[in-house]
Structures are given as structure tokens and as C-alpha cells.
C-alpha positions as CSV (number, residue, x, y, z in Angstrom):
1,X,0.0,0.0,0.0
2,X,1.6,3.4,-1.1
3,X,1.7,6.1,1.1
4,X,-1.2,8.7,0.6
5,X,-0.4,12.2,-0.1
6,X,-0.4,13.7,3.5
7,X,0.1,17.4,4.5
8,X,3.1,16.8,7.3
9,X,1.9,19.7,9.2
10,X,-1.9,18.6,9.7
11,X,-1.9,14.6,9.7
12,X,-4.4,12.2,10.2
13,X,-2.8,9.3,11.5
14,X,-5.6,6.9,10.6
15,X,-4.5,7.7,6.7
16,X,-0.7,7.2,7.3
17,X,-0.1,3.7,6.0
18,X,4.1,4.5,7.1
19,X,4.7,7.0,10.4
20,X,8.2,7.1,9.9
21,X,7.9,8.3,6.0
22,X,7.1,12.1,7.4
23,X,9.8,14.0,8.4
24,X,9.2,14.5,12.0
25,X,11.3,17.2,13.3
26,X,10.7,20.1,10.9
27,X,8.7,22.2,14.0
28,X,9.6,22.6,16.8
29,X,6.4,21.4,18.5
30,X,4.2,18.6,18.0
31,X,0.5,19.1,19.0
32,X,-1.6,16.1,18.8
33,X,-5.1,16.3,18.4
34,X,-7.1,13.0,20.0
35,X,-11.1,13.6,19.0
36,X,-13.4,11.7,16.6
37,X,-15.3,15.1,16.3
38,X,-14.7,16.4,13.0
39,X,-16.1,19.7,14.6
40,X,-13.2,20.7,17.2
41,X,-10.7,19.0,14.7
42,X,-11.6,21.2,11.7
43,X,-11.7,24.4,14.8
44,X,-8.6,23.6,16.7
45,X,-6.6,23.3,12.9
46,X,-7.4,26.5,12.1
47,X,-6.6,28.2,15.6
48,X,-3.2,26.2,15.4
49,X,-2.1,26.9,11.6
50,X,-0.4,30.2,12.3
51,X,1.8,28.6,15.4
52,X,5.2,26.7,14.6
53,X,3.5,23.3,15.7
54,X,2.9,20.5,13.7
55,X,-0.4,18.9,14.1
56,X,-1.5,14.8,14.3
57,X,-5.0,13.7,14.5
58,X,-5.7,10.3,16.5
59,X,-9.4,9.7,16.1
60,X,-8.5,6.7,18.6
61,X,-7.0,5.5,22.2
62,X,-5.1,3.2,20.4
63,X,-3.9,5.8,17.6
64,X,-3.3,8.1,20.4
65,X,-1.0,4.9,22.2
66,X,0.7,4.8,18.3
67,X,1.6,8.5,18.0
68,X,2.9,8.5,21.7
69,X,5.3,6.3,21.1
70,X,6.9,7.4,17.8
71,X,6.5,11.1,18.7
72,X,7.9,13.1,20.6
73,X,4.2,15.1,21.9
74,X,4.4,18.9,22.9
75,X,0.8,19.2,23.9
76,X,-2.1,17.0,23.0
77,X,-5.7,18.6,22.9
78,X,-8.3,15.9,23.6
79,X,-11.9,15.9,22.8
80,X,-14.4,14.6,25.3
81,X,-15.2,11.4,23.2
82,X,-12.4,8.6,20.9
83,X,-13.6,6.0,19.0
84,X,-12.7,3.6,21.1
85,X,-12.6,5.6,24.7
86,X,-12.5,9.1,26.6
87,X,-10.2,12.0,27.2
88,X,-9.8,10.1,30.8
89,X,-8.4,7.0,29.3
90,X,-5.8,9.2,27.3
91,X,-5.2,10.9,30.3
92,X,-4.5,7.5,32.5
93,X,-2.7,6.5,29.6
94,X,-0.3,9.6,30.0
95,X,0.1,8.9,33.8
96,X,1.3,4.9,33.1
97,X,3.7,5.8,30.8
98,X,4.8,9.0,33.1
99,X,4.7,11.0,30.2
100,X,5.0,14.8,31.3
101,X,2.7,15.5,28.2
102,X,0.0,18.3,29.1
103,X,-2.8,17.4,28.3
104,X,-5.9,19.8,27.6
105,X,-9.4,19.2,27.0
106,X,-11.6,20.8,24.3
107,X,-15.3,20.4,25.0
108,X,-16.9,20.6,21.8
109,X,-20.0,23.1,21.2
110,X,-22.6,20.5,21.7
111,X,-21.2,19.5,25.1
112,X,-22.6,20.8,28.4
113,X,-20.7,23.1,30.0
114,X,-20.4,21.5,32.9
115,X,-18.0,22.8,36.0
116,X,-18.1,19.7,37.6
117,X,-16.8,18.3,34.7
118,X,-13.9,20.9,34.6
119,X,-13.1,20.4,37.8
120,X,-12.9,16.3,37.1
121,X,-10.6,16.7,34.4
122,X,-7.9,19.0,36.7
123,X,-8.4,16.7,39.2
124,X,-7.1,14.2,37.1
125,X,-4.1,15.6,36.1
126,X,-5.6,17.8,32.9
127,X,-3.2,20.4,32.1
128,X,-6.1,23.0,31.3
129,X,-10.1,22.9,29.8
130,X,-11.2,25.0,27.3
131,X,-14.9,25.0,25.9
132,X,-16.2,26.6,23.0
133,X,-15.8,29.5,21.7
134,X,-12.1,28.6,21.5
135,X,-10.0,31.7,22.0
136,X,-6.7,32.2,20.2
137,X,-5.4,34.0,23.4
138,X,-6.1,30.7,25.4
139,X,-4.5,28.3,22.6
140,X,-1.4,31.0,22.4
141,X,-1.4,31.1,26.4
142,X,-2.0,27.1,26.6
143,X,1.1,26.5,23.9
144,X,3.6,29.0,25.3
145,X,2.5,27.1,29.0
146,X,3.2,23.9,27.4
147,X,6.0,23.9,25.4
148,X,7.8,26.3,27.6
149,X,8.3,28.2,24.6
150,X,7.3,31.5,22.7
151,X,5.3,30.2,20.0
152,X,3.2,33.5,18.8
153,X,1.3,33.5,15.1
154,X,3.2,35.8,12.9
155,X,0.6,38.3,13.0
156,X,1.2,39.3,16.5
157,X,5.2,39.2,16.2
158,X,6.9,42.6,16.6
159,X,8.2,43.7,13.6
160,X,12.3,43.9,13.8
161,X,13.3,47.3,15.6
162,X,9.9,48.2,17.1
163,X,11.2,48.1,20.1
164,X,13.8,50.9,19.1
165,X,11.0,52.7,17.9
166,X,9.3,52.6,21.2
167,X,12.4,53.7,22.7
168,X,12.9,56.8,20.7
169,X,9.0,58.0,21.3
């Protein structure tokens, strides 16, 4: 089976018939997306396009299991719901394998908005919860947080020598 055509910055993994054919380490942050709602996919690809992440999508527990060990994970946004489990599995996966991914959950639009169930997911080692409307503020805030680095969408980069300009005023 040949290798579909597959954008390396927004991958679904269920597509990739060979992990190890995409060059891995072009970004400098990997964000892996675990839902089986096209909804928050399709949202949280746009609100991550103009960061230097690369994205993965694991509709799956068992994708998810897959990317985790061939990948070296930044951040992985997890919808409520997987094909084949929760964002609670994922999360008790992360916590066997002592993996110090954060993990944050995306409640999709047609989710309650529940504080209990905020509260749950902290309480169970959830690096943060965000509900819909996303906010590129929290995914910028949630990213810098997680990867423990700067990661800004050009559009809100200072242009070089502003800061001199600011200066001089």
C-alpha cells in the first residue's frame, strides 16, 4: 500500500499507512489532536495553523498509544469522546507511561458546559479545559505554558526594531 499524499503539518494518523515516512522534526512542537469530532478538529486546525506546531490527529485511544510512542508530543488537545474511549483514558494513559505531556481538554459546542466536569478533568491531572468559543489568546497562552516556549502567530510578532521605535518615542 503506497503512502497517501499527506500534509506533514496537519496529519491524520488513521490515513498514514508509514509514520516514519514524514519528516518528524521540521517544528519545533508537535500538537496532537485525540477527538473523533470532526467539529473541534476542523476548529482547533485552524486556531493552530499560524503557530510553529505540527499537528496529528488520532481519532483513537489506540492511535493516540501509536503517536505517543513514535513522537515526541508537545501538547495533546483531547476531545471529550475517541472511538474507542475518553479524554480520561488518554489521560491515564499519559500517567502509566509517566509521560509529562499536558494534556488539555476541548469540550466541543454541543457539550454541556459542565463545571463539575472541569473540575474532574484538573483533578485528574488535565493540564487545562477549554470550551467553546475557542480563544486564540487561550491556545497561544495554553502553547507558550506547554511547550515552555514562545510560540506566537506571525501576525502578533513585533516587527524587527519596534522596540527601538518605542524607545525613541
Amino acid at each position: 500500500m503506497g503512502a497517501a499524499a499527506v500534509n506533514p503539518r496537519n496529519a491524520n494518523i488513521s490515513r498514514l499507512g508509514n509514520l516514519e515516512n514524514i519528516d518528524l522534526h521540521k517544528s519545533p512542537a508537535t500538537v496532537l489532536l485525540a477527538t473523533n469530532d470532526l467539529e473541534i478538529h476542523g476548529t482547533m486546525s485552524e486556531l493552530l495553523a499560524p503557530f510553529s506546531v505540527r499537528t496529528v490527529w488520532s481519532k483513537g485511544l489506540e492511535e493516540v498509544k501509536y503517536v505517543l510512542a513514535r513522537e515526541k508530543v508537545s501538547v495533546c488537545f483531547c476531545g471529550f469522546w475517541l472511538l474507542d474511549g475518553t479524554y480520561r483514558d488518554v489521560l491515564r494513559h499519559l500517567r502509566l507511561q509517566r509521560a509529562e505531556i499536558p494534556a488539555v481538554i476541548v469540550c466541543a459546542p454541543s457539550c454541556p458546559h459542565d463545571y463539575r466536569e472541569y473540575l474532574a478533568a484538573l483533578n485528574i491531572s488535565a493540564f487545562d479545559f477549554i470550551s467553546h468559543p475557542y480563544r486564540m489568546s487561550d491556545i497561544e497562552r495554553i502553547l507558550n505554558s506547554a511547550t515552555n516556549a514562545p510560540l506566537r502567530p506571525p501576525s502578533s510578532v513585533a516587527p524587527a526594531g519596534a522596540s527601538e521605535l518605542r524607545k525613541a518615542s
